[in-house]
C-alpha positions as CSV (number, residue, x, y, z in Angstrom):
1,X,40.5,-7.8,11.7
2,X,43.6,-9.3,13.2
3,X,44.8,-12.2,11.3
4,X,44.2,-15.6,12.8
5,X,47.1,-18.3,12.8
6,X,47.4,-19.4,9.5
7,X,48.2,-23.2,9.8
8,X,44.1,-23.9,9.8
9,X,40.5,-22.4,9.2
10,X,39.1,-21.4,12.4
11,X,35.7,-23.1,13.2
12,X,33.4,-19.7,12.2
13,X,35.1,-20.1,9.0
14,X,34.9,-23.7,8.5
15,X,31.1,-23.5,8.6
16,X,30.9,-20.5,5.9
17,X,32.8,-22.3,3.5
18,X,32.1,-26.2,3.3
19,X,29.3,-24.8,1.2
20,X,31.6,-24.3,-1.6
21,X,34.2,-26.9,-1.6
22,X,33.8,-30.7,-2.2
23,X,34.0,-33.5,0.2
24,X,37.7,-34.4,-1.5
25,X,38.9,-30.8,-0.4
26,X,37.6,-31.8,3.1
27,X,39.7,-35.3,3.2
28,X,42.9,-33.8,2.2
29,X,45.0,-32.4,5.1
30,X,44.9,-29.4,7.0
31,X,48.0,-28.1,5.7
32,X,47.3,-28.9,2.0
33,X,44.1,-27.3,2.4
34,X,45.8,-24.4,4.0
35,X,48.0,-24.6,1.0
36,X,45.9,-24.6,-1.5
37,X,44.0,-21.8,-0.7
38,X,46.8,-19.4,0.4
39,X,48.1,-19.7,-3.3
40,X,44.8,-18.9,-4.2
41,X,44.0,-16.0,-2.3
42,X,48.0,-14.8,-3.1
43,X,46.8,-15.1,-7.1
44,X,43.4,-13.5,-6.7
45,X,44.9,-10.9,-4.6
46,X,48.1,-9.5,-7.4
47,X,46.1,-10.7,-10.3
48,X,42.7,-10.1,-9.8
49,X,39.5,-12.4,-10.7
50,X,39.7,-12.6,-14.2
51,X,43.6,-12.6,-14.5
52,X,44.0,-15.3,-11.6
53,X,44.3,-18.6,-13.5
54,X,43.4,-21.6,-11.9
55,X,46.5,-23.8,-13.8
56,X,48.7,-21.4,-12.5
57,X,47.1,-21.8,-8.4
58,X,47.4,-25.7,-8.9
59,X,51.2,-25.9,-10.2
60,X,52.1,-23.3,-7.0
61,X,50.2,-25.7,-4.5
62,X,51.8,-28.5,-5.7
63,X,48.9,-30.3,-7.9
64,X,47.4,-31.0,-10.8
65,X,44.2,-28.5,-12.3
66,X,42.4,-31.6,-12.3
67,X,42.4,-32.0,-8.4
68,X,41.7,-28.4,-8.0
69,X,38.6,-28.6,-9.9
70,X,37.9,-32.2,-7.9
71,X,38.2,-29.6,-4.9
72,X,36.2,-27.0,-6.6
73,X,33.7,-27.4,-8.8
74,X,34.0,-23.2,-10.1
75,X,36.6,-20.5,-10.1
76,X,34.1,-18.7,-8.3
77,X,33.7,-20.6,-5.4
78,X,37.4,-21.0,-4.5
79,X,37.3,-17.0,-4.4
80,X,34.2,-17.0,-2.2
81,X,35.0,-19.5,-0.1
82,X,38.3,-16.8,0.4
83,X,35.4,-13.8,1.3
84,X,33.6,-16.3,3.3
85,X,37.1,-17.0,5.1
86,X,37.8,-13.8,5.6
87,X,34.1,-13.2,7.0
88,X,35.0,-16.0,9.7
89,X,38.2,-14.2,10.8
90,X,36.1,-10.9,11.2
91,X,33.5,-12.5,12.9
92,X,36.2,-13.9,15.5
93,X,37.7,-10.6,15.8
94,X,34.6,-8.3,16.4
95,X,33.9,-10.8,18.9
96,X,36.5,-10.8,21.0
97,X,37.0,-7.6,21.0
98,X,33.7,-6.5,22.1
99,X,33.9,-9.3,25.2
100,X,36.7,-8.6,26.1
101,X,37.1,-4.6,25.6
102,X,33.9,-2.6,27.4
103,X,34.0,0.5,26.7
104,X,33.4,2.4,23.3
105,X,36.5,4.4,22.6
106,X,38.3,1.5,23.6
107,X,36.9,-0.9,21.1
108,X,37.7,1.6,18.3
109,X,40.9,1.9,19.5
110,X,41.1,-2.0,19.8
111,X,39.4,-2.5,16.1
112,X,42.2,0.0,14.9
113,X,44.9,-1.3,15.8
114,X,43.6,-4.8,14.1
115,X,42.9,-3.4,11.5
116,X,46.4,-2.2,11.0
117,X,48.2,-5.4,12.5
118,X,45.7,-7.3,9.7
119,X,46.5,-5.3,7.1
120,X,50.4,-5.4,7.9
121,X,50.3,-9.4,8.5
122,X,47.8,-10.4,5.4
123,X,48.3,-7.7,2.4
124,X,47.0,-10.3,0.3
125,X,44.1,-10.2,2.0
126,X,43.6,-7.0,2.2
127,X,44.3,-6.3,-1.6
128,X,41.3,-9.6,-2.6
129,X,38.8,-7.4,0.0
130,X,39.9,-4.4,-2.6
131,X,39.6,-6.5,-5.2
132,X,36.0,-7.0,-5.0
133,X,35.2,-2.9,-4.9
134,X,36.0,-3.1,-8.6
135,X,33.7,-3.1,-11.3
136,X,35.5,-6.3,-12.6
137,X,33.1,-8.6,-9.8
138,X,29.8,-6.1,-10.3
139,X,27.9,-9.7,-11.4
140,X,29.2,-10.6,-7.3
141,X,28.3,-7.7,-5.6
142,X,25.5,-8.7,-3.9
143,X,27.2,-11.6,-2.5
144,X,30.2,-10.2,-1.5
145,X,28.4,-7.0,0.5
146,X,26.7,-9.3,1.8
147,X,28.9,-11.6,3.1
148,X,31.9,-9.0,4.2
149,X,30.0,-6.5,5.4
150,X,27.0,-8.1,7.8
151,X,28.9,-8.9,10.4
152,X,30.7,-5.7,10.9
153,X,27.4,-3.6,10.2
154,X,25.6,-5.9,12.7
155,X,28.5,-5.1,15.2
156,X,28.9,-1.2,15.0
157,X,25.4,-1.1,15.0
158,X,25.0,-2.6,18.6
159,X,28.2,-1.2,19.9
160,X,26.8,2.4,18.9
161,X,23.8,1.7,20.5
162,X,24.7,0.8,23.6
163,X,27.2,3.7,23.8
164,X,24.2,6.2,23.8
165,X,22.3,4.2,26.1
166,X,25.9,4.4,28.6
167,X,26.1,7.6,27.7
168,X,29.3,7.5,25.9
169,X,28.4,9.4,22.8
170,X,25.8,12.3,21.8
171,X,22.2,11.4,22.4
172,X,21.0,12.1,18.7
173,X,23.8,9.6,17.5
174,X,22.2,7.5,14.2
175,X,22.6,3.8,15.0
176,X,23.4,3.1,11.8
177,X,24.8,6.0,10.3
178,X,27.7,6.4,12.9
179,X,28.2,3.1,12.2
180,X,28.4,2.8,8.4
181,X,30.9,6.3,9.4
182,X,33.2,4.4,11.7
183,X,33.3,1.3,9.5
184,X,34.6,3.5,6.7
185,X,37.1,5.2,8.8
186,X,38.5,1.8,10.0
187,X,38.3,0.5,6.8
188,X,40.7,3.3,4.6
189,X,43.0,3.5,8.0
190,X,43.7,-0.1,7.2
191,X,43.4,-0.3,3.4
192,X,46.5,2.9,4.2
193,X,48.5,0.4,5.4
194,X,48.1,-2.5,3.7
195,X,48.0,-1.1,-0.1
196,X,50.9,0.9,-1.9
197,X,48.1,3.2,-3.3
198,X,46.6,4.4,-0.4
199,X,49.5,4.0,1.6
200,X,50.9,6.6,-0.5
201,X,47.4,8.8,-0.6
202,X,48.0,8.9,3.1
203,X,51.2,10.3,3.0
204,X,49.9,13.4,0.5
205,X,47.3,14.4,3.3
206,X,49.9,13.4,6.2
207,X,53.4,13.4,5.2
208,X,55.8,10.9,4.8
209,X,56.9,10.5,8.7
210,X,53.4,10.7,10.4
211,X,52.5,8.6,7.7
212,X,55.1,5.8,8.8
213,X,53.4,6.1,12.4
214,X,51.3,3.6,12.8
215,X,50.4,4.8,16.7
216,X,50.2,8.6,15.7
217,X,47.9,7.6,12.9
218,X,46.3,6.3,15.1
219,X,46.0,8.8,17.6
220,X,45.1,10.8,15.0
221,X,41.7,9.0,14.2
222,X,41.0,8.5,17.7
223,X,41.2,12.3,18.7
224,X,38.8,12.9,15.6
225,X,36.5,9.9,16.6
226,X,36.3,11.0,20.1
227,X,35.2,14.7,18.8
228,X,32.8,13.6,16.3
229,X,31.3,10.8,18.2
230,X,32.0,12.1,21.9
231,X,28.8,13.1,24.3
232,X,28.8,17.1,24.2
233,X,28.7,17.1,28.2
234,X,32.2,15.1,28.0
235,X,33.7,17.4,25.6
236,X,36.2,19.5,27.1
């Protein structure tokens, strides 16, 4: 979830999008590509799918709707080549997280605190992955659940799994279940910090100062995760 430099795709998102953009996007340069697609993600983002408009994302990257569209054949694969993005930055995340972190708690803690550090470094981001909750991009659903959500399902999945077998959490844990639980806790921790609207909805359960904590929220969640998901012999 933390946000990768953003002066170039990495390589895990290079090979989700080349799909969808044209072998003229791919001989322009890194940073005009970077460019282009940062003024897109900032339009989707504020204005949403429909109220993006594509002359608009040209004139702030600096060229013509014609070359866009030489770049892109379809408004709707400059968005999902911005999910499919986003999935590579995920993918690189999880990843390193989970070779470089071993134990369970830890990773949460780890995939926390990204979360956050994402959500405070890429809003825009953040605010396109809400965007596609909405009933505005129902006709995309399946592609965007798809494509966001695999890699973490895939990931929680195993790292719950080999939790149990360590002994880290309760026996009867539901591979799947605890992690479709912990993605959602991850996920509204860091949608509260990267949208005014939940960012407030935390403060009404919270208040305003623990609220502004990104480390005691954060403790917060942990201490809950750790009793939910804790082995009952390890509870104190």
């Amino acid at each position: 979830m933390s946000h990768r430099s953003s002066h170039g795709l990495s390589e895990a998102a290079r090979k989700g999008t080349r799909s969808r953009w044209t072998p003229t996007f791919e001989r322009i340069s890194e940073d005009k590509r970077r460019r282009v697609l940062d003024c897109a993600k900032r339009a989707f983002a504020r204005r949403g799918y429909s109220g993006a408009n594509v002359n608009v994302i040209a004139r702030e990257a600096g060229i013509s709707v014609g070359s866009l569209y030489q770049y892109f054949q379809t408004k709707e694969n400059l968005f999902l080549t911005l999910i499919e993005e986003s999935h590579g930055t995920l993918t690189f995340v999880i990843d390193e997280i989970f070779s470089s972190v071993p134990s369970f708690f830890d990773r949460v803690e780890a995939l926390l605190k990204a979360a956050v550090e994402w959500s405070r470094k890429d809003p825009d981001l953040l605010n396109l992955y809400i965007a596609c909750t909405t009933e505005e991009l129902a006709p995309l659903a399946a592609k965007l659940s798809g494509r966001i959500e695999s890699v973490a399902a895939e990931g929680y999945r195993r790292m719950v799994a080999e939790a149990r077998t360590r002994g880290e959490i309760a026996p009867d844990s539901s591979d799947s279940v605890a992690a479709f639980c912990l993605d959602n806790l991850l996920m509204i921790v860091q949608f509260s910090f990267g949208s005014p609207y939940y960012r407030e909805r935390l403060g009404l359960f919270l208040g305003s100062r623990t609220a502004g904590d990104e480390d005691a929220v954060i403790r917060g969640v942990m201490s809950f995760i750790r009793q939910a998901f804790g082995h009952p012999s390890r509870k104190p």
